[in-house]
C-alpha positions in Angstrom: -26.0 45.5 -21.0 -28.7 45.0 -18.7 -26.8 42.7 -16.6 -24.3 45.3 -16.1 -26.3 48.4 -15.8 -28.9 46.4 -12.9 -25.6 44.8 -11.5 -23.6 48.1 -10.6 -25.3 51.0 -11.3 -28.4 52.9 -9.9 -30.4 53.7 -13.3 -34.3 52.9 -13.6 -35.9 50.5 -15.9 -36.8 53.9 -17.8 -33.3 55.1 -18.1 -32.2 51.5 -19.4 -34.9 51.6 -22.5 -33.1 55.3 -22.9 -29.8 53.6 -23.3 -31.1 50.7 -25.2 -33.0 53.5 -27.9 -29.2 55.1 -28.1 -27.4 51.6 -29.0 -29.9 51.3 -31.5 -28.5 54.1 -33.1 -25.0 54.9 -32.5 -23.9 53.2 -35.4 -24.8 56.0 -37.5 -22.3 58.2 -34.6 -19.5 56.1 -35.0 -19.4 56.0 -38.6 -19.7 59.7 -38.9 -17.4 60.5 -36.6 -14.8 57.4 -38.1 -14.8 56.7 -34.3 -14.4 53.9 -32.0 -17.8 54.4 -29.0 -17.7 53.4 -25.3 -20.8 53.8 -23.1 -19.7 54.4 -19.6 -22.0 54.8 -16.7 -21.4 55.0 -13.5 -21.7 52.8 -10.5 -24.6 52.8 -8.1 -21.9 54.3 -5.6 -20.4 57.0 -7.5 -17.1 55.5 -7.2 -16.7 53.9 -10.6 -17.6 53.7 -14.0 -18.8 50.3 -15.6 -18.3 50.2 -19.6 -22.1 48.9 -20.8 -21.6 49.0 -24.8 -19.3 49.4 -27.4 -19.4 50.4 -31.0 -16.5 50.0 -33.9 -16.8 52.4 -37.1 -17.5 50.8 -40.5 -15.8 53.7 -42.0 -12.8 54.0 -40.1 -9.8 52.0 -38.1 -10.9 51.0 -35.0 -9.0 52.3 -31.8 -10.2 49.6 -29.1 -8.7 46.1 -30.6 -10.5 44.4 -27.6 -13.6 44.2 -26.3 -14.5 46.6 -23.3 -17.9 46.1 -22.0 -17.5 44.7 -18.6 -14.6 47.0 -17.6 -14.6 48.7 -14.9 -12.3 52.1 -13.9 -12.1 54.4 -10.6 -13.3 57.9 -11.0 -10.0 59.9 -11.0 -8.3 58.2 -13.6 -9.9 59.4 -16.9 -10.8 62.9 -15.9 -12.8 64.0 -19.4 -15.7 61.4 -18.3 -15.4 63.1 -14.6 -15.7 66.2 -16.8 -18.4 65.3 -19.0 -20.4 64.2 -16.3 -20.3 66.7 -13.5 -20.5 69.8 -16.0 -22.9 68.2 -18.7 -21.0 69.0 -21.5 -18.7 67.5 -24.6 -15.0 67.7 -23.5 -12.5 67.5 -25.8 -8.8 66.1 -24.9 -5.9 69.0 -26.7 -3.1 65.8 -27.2 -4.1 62.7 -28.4 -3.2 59.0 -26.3 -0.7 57.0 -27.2 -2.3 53.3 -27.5 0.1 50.3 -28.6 2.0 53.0 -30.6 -1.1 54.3 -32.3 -2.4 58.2 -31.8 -6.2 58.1 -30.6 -7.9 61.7 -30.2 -10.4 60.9 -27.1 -13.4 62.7 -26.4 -16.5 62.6 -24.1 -19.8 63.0 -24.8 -22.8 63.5 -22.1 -25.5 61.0 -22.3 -28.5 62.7 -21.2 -32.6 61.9 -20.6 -35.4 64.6 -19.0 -32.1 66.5 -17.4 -30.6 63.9 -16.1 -27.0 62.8 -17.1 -27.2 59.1 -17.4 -23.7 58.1 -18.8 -21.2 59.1 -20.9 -19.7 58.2 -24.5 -16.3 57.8 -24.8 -15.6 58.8 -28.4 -11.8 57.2 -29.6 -10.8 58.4 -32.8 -7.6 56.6 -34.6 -5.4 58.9 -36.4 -2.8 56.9 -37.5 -4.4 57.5 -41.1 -4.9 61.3 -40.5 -4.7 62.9 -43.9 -6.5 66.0 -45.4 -10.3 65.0 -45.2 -12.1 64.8 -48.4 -15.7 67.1 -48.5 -17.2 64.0 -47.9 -15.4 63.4 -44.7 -16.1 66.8 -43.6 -19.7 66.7 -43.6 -19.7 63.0 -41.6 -17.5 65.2 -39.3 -20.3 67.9 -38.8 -23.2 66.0 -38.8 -21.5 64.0 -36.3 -20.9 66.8 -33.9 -24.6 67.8 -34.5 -25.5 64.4 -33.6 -23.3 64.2 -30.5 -24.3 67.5 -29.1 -28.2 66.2 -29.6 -27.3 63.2 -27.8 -25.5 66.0 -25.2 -29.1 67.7 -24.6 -31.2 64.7 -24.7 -32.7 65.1 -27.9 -31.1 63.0 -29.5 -32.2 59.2 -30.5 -35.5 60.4 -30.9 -38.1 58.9 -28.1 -41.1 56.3 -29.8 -39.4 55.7 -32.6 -39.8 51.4 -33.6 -36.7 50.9 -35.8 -35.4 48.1 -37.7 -32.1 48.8 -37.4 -31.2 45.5 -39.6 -32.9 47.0 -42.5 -32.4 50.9 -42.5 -30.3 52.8 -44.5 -26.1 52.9 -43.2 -24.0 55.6 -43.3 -22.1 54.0 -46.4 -25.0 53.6 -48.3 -25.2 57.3 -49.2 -26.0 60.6 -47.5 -27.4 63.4 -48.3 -26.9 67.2 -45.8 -30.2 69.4 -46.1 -30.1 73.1 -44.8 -33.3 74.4 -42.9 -35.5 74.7 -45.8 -34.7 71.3 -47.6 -32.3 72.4 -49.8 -29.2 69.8 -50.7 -26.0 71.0 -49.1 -24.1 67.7 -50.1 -24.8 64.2 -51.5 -22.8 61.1 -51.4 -21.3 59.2 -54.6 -23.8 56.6 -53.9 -26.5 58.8 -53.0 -26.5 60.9 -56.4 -26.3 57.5 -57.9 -29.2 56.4 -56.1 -31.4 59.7 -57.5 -30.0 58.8 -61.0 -31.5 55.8 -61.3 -34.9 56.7 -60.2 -34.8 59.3 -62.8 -32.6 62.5 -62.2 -30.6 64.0 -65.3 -29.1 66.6 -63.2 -26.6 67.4 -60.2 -28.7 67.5 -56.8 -26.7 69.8 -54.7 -28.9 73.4 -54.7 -32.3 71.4 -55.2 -34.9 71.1 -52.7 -34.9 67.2 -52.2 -38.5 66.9 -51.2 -39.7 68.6 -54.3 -37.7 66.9 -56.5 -38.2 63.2 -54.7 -41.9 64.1 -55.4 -41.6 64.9 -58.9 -39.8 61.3 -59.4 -42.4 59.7 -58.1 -45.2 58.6 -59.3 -48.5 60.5 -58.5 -50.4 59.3 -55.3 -52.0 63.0 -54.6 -52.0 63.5 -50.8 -49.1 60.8 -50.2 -47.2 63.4 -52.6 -47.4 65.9 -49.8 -46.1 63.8 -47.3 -43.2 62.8 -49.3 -42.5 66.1 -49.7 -41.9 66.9 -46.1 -40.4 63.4 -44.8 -37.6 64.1 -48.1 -37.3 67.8 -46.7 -35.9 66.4 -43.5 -38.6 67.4 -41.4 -39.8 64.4 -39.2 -37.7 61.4 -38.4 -39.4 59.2 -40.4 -38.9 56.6 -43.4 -40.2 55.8 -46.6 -40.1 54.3 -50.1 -39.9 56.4 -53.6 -40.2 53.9 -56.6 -40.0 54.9 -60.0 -38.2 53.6 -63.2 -38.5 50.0 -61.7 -35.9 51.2 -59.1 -36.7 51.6 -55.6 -34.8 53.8 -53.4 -35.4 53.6 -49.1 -34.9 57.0 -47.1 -34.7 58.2 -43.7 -34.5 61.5 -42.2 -33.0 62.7 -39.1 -33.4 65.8 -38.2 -30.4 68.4 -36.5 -31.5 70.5 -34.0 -27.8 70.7 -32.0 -28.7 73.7 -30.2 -32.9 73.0 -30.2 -33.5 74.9 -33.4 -33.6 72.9 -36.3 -30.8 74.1 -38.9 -30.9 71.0 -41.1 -31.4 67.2 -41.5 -29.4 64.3 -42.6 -31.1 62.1 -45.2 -29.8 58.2 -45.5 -30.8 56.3 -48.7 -30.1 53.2 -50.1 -30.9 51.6 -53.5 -33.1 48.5 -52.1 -34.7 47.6 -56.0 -32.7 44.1 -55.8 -34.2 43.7 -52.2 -37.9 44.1 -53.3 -37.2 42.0 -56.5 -36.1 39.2 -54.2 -39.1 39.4 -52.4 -41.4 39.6 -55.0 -39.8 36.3 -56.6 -40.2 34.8 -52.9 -43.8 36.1 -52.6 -44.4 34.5 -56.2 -42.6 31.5 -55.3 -44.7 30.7 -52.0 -48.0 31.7 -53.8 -46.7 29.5 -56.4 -46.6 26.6 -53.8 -49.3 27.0 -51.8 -51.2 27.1 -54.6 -49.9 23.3 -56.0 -50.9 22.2 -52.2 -54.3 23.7 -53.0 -54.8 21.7 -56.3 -53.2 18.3 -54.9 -55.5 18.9 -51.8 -58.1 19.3 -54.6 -57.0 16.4 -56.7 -57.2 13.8 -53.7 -60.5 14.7 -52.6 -61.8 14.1 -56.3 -60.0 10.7 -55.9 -61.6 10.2 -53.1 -65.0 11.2 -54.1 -64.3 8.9 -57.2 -63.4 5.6 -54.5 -66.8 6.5 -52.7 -69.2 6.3 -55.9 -67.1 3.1 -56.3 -67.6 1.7 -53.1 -71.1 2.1 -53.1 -71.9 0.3 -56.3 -69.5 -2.4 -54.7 -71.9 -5.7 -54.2 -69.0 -7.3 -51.8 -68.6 -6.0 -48.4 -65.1 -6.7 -48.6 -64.4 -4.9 -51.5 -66.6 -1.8 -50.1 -64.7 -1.8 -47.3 -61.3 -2.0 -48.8 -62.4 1.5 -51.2 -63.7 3.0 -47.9 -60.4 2.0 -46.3 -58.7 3.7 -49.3 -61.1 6.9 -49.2 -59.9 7.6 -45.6 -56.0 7.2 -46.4 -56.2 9.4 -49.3 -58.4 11.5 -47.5 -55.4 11.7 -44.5 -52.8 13.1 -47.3 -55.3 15.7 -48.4 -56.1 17.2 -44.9 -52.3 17.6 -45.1 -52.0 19.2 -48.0 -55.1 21.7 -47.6 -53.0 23.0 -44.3 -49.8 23.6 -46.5 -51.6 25.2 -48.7 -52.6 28.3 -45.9 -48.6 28.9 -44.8 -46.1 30.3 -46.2 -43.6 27.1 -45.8 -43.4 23.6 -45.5 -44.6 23.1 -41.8 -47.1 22.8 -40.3 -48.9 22.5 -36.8 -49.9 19.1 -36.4 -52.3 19.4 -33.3 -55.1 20.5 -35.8 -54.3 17.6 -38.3 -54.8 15.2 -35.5 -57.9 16.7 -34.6 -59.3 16.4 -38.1 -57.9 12.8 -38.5 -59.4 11.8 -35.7 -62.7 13.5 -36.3 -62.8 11.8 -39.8 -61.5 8.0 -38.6 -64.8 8.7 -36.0 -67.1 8.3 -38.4 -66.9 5.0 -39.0 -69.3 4.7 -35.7 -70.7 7.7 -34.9 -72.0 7.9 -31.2 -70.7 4.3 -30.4 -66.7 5.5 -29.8 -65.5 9.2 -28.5 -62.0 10.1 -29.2 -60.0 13.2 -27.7 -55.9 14.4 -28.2 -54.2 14.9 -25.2 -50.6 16.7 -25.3 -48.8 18.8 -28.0 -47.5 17.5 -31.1 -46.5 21.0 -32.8 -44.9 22.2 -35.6 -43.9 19.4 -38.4 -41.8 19.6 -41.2 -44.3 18.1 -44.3 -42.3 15.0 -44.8 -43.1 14.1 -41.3 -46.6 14.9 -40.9 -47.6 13.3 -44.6 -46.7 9.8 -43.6 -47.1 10.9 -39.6 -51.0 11.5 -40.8 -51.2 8.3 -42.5 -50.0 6.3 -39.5 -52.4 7.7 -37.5 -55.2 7.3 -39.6 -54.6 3.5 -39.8 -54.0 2.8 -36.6 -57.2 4.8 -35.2 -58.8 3.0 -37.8 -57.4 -0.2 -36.7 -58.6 0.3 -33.0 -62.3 0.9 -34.4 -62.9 -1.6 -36.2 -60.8 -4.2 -34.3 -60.9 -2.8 -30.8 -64.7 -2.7 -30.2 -67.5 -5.4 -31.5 -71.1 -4.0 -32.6 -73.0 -1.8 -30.6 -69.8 -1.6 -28.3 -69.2 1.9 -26.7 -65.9 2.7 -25.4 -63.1 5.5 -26.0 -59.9 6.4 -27.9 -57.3 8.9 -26.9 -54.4 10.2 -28.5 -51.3 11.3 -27.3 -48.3 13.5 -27.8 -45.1 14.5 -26.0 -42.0 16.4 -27.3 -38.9 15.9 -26.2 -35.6 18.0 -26.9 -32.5 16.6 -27.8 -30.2 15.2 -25.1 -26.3 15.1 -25.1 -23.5 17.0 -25.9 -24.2 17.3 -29.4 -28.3 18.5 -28.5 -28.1 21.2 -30.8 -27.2 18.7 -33.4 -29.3 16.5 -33.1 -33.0 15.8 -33.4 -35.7 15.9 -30.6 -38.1 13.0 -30.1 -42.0 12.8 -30.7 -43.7 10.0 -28.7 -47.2 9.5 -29.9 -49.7 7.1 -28.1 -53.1 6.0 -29.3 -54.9 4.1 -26.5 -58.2 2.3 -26.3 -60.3 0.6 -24.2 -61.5 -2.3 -26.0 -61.4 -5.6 -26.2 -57.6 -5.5 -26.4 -55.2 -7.5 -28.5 -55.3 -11.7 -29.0 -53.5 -14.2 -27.5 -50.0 -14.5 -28.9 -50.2 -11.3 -31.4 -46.9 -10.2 -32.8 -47.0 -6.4 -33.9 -43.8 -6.8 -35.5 -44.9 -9.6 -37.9 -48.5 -10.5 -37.6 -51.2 -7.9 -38.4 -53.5 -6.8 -41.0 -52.4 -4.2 -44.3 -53.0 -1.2 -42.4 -50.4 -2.5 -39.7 -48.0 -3.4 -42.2 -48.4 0.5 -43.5 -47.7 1.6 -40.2 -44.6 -0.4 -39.8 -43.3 0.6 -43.1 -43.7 4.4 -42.5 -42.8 4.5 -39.0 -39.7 2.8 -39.7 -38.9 2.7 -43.2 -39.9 6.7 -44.1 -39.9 8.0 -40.7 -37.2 6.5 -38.8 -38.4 5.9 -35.5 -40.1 2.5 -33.4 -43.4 1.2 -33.1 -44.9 -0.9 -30.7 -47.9 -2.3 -29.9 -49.1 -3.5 -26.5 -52.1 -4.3 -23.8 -52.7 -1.0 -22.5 -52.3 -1.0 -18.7 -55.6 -1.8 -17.8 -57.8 -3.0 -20.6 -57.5 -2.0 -24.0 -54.5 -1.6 -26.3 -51.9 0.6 -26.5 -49.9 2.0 -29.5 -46.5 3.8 -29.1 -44.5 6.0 -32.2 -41.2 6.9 -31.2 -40.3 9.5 -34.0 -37.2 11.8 -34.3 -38.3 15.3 -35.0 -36.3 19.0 -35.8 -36.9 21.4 -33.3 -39.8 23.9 -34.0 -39.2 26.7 -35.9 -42.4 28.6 -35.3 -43.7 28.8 -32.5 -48.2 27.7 -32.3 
């Protein structure tokens, strides 16, 4: 839509958020008036009108089989949107159109914002079904007209409102009419259902909604009050009434067709299935997060354990095989400790490198800095468990074997992300190249990193290519030092840092 609307027509910025705020809500139009919607607007020139938008009932046949955003027709040729928008008013058609042998009552609806006519809805009923309408269907048919001559004045979707259209009530879900003074006119199958299972023994119609919604509920003083008025129809607003272990979602809209308020339509739906989801999801993630916590918790008590070994070790080997040991475990649990703060299994890996690095350091403090260049990002936790563990030996590698005692120097680590390439890019993975560079002493003569190499190395290989599925290499860095390369395949990001 706002392709079209900046392509042909003359409308401000302010007049498109207008539009927008309408097609946010003209679903609840078209299924109360069991009517096909087209927004039409006209051109920058006056000549034409350019079809922005188009809506198909739930509740109804549709009358438009295909799609008609993007059309364009002179001025001249549909005279009831010529009508609707020179005069500012809903015109009506006496005969319905004949369309591929089906009857379609058309009528035009002003679209208007501050006095200003900014479009204007075609309304396309189908009455191929047309048969004596139910009460039901007679009060979608008024509050539709009520709606429609709101839209007509420009009160109508209701300015500030932040909806989540997704998640609100529908027009199916049940309804209930209020006169003035909050009184039930009408209520839905489902609706009355709805007020039956939070509590109600008796028929609704003649009740005043808001007292009665506040009665169901359970006591909150003051919130009571506001209940009261949002269930009265008095303010287009939502809420939530729970009681009985049901939970029931509301909205009011109030009808003010001529500017005096002479009602309100109240939507509701029956959500309890909803919120028990998402309490078993809430449980389920604390749930986890919590067995992150205690295996974070575990594998620093190993650790601990493998330091009080190592220091009643007599052999310097063996103390620095348990230190060795301390700083892989150690790896896993920074790992897990970040799981263990989000609410699923990623995490962003920039920080995990960060704290890798920092702990690897400290093996000779002040002799070697280390930095991280680039962005690794988000990681699902099978990648960034062995990921970690890789990068902790390989740092480790370049400290111990990279410099000699007393030997100052630097280590940097690197990441770039690539997407996908190819026809199938949405397929398939993207790429992670990670780099760990020094500036030591650099590799010996004749070393093979595919075969030679110490335990560490041989980890690396195995989890870069055995768990991880990508290549390693390792290489003479450019101009003194050694350089390490991780080609990994990754899944594209699903949060962004």
């Amino acid at each position: 839509m706002n392709d079209l609307v900046r392509q042909h027509t003359a409308l401000t910025d302010t007049d498109l958020e207008w539009l927008h705020l309408l097609i946010s809500e003209w679903q609840l139009l078209s299924d109360l008036s069991f009517a096909d919607l087209v927004l039409w607007v006209p051109t920058r020139d006056g000549t034409r009108y350019v079809s922005v938008a188009q809506m198909r009932p739930n509740t109804g046949p549709t009358s438009h089989q295909d799609d008609m955003v993007g059309h364009l027709v002179p001025r001249g040729r549909r005279p009831l949107l010529d009508a609707a928008l020179d005069e500012g008013r809903i015109v009506r058609e006496g005969d319905p159109e004949w369309r591929e042998e089906v009857p379609v009552r058309v009528e035009s609806i002003p679209v208007c914002r501050a006095g200003t006519i900014l479009g204007v809805i075609a309304r396309n009923t189908n009455l191929l079904t047309v048969r004596t309408p139910s009460r039901l269907e007679l009060t979608y048919l008024q509050s539709a007209s009520d709606l429609a001559q709101m839209i007509a004045a420009g009160s109508f979707p209701f300015p500030g409102q932040q909806l989540d259209i997704d998640h609100l009530p529908r027009v199916g879900d049940g309804l209930m009419r209020l006169d003035a003074d909050g009184i039930v006119q009408y209520a839905s199958p489902n609706a009355l259902s709805a007020y039956h299972r939070l509590g109600l023994a008796t028929e609704i119609v003649g009740l005043h909604l808001g007292q009665v919604t506040a009665e169901l509920a359970p006591s909150r003083a003051p919130v009571d009050e506001a209940l009261v008025k949002l269930a009265s129809g008095w303010a287009p607003r939502g809420a939530e009434v729970e009681a009985k272990d049901c939970v029931v979602q509301l909205r009011a809209i109030p009808l003010e067709p001529k500017g005096t308020r002479i009602g309100s339509l109240i939507l509701l739906r029956d959500i309890t299935e909803v919120r028990r989801r998402e309490r078993e999801l809430m449980t389920k993630d604390a749930t986890i997060r919590e067995i992150h916590h205690r295996v974070k918790n575990n594998l620093q008590t190993v650790a601990a354990l493998l330091r009080l070994q190592a220091r009643r070790m007599d052999s310097d080997r063996g103390r620095d095989a348990l230190n060795e040991a301390v700083r892989r475990v150690g790896s896993i649990a920074i790992v897990h400790e970040t799981l263990s703060q989000t609410l699923d299994e990623s995490v962003e890996f920039d920080d995990i490198a960060d704290r890798v690095l920092a702990m690897v350091a400290e093996i000779s403090p002040g002799r070697v800095t280390g930095r991280r260049t680039g962005h690794f990002g988000v990681l699902e936790a099978e990648v960034a468990t062995p990921l970690s563990m890789v990068l902790t030996e390989v740092l480790q590698n370049a400290l111990e074997h990279g410099f000699g005692t007393g030997e100052q120097g630097s280590i940097e680590v690197g990441a770039v992300r690539t997407p996908a390439q190819g026809k199938d890019k949405d397929k398939e993975p993207g790429r992670l190249i990670v780099t760990v560079q020094d500036d030591g002493r650099g590799l010996p003569e004749g070393f093979d990193a595919k075969h030679a190499g110490n335990l560490g190395l041989q980890i690396v290989r195995t989890l870069v290519e055995g768990e991880l599925g990508g290549e390693f290499d390792m290489l003479p860095a450019p101009d003194r030092g050694t350089r390490v390369v991780f080609d990994l395949p990754v899944s594209v990001e699903k949060r962004e840092r």
